[in-house]
N, C-alpha and C positions, 0 to 999 in steps of 0.2 A: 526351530529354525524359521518356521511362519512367523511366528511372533518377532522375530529379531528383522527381519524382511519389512513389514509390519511398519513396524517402530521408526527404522530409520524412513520408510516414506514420509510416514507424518512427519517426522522432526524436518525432512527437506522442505515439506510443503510449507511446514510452519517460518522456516529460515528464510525460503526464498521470500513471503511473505513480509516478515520484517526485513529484510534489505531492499524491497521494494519501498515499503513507507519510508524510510531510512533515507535511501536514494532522492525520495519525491521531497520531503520534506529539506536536502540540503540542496534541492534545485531551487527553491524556494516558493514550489505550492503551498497554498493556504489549504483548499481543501480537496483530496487525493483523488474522491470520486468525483470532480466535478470535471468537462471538457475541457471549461473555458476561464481552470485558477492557473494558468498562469496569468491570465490577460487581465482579468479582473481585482487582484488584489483581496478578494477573499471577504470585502462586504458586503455589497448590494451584486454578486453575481451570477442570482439567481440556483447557486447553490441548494438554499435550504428549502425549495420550492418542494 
């Protein structure tokens, strides 16, 4: 029963996870961990710093 308890947390963490990216991406950030994609358009936004 642990196991099955278990299980479905991971599976939520992992779901909510992808409809977060999912979410981010059809709002139109370029890149998900940055503050400042939506402002910058996701080339020079100091992203990859």
């Amino acid at each position: 029963m642990v196991d099955i308890i278990a299980s479905v947390i991971v599976i939520a963490i992992i779901g909510g996870a992808v409809a977060y990216i999912i979410k981010s991406k059809k709002s139109g950030q370029k890149c998900i961990g940055c503050p400042y994609s939506k402002t910058c358009g996701g080339k020079n936004c100091g992203c990859n710093k």
